[in-house]
N, C-alpha and C positions, 0 to 999 in steps of 0.2 A: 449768766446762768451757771451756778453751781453747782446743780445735781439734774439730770432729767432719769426722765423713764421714756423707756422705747419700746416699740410693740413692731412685730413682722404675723400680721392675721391674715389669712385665708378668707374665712366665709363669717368673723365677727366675733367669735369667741373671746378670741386673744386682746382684740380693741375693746371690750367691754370690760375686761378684767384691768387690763391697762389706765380707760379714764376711771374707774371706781378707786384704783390705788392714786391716784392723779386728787383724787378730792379729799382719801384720807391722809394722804400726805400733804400735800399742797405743792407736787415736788411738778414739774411741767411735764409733759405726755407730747411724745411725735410718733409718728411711724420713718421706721427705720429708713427708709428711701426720705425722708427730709432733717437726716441729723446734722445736726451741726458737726464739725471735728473733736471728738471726746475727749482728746487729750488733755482737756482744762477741767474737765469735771472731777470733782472730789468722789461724786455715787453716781456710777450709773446701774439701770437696774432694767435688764432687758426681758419682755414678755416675748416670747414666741411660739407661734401656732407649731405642734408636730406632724408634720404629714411626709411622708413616703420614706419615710426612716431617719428623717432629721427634721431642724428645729428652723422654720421659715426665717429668712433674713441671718440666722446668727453669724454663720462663716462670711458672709459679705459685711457685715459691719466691725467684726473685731480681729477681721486678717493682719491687718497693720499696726495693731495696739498693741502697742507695751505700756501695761501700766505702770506708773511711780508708786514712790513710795506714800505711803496713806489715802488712795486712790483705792477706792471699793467697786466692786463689783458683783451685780446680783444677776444668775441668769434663771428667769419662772417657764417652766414649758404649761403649755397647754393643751390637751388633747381627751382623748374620749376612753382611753385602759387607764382604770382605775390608778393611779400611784399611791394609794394606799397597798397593792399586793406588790412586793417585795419584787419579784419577776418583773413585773413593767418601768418602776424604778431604774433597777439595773440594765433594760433594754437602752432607755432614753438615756443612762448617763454614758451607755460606750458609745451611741451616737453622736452624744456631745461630743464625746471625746476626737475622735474622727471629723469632727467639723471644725476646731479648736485649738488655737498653738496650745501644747501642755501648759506654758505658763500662764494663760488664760486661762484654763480649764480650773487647772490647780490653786488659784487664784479666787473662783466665783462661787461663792451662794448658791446653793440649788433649793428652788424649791420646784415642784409641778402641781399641776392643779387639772382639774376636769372642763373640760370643754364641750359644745354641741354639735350635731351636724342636721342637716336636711337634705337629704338624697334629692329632694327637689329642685333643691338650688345649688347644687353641684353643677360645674362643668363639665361639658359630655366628657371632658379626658381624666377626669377623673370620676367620673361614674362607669366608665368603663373599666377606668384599673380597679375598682372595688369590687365591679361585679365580677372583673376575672378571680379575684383574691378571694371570693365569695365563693363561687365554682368552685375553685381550687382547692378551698376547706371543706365543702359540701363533700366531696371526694373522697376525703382522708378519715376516719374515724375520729370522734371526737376526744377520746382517750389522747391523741396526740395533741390536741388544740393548746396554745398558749393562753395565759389568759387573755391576751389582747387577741389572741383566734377567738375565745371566746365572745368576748367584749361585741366585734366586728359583729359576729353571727348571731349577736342578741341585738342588737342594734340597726344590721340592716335590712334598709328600704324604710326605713322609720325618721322620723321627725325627734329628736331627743335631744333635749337640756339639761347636762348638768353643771351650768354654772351655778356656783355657790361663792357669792362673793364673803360671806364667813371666812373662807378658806384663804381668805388675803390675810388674813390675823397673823400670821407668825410672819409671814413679809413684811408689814408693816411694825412690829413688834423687833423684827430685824433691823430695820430701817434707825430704830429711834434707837435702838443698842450702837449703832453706829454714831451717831449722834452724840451719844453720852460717852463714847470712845473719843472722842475729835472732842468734846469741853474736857475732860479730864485730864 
């Protein structure tokens, strides 16, 4: 196996986006707790869930890796603050950074993409840490909110999808510029 894609989801976001790029790639699809040893792959291209200020699965699967030379790496977050607003971008990329050898970091593709949640189908421990974070914002004026304080407080106790697998296009669009990089 030459290239896989790996996914670390939560509540299914992350694994939905994961097998969609899995069929427009053709490239194979695991979860992160069944990867093989990456050190042989030419592309790896990790999907991970964002939850409690970092990126599910990533720092346990690429503590050890050093990549070689023409060995790619893509890391896709998924979660529920918009990364289209420039502020939630820049949250998630210092989290990476803090989960990440630099030369991994420095190294990988970013893209993020939107994910769902269901307050229903939360685990109590982290329905509780929402609803304390929930409190805790209610509290504060909203002039202070980030936009992912916003996000949060527009979104909970709600059932909300935004996957949009469109938004795989420039992933997959990266993907095949790698490709034409490695035949030329």
């Amino acid at each position: 196996m030459e290239h896989i894609i790996l996914y670390g989801s939560r509540y299914g976001s992350t694994r939905r986006y994961a097998g969609r790029l899995s069929e427009l790639t053709g490239i194979p699809v695991a979860d992160y707790h069944e990867a093989l040893p990456l050190k042989g792959k030419a592309y790896m291209i990790y999907l991970g869930s964002l939850y409690a200020g970092g990126v599910s699965g990533v720092k346990k699967t690429f503590r050890n890796l050093a990549l070689r030379p023409g060995q790619k790496l893509m890391i896709v977050t998924v979660g529920l603050a918009d990364p289209g607003i420039s502020e939630n971008r820049e949250n998630i990329r210092r989290s990476l950074q803090k989960q990440l050898p630099a030369g991994i970091y420095g190294a990988a593709d970013l893209f993020h993409l939107r994910g769902a949640i269901d307050y229903e189908k939360l685990s109590l421990s982290h329905r509780t840490m929402m609803s304390l974070l929930y409190r805790s914002l209610k509290n504060r004026p909203s002039g202070e909110w980030s936009a992912e304080d916003r996000a949060l407080m527009e979104t909970y106790g709600k059932q909300v999808d935004f996957v949009d697998f469109d938004t795989l296009q420039p992933v997959v669009e990266r993907i095949r510029e790698w490709e034409n990089e490695r035949l030329h």
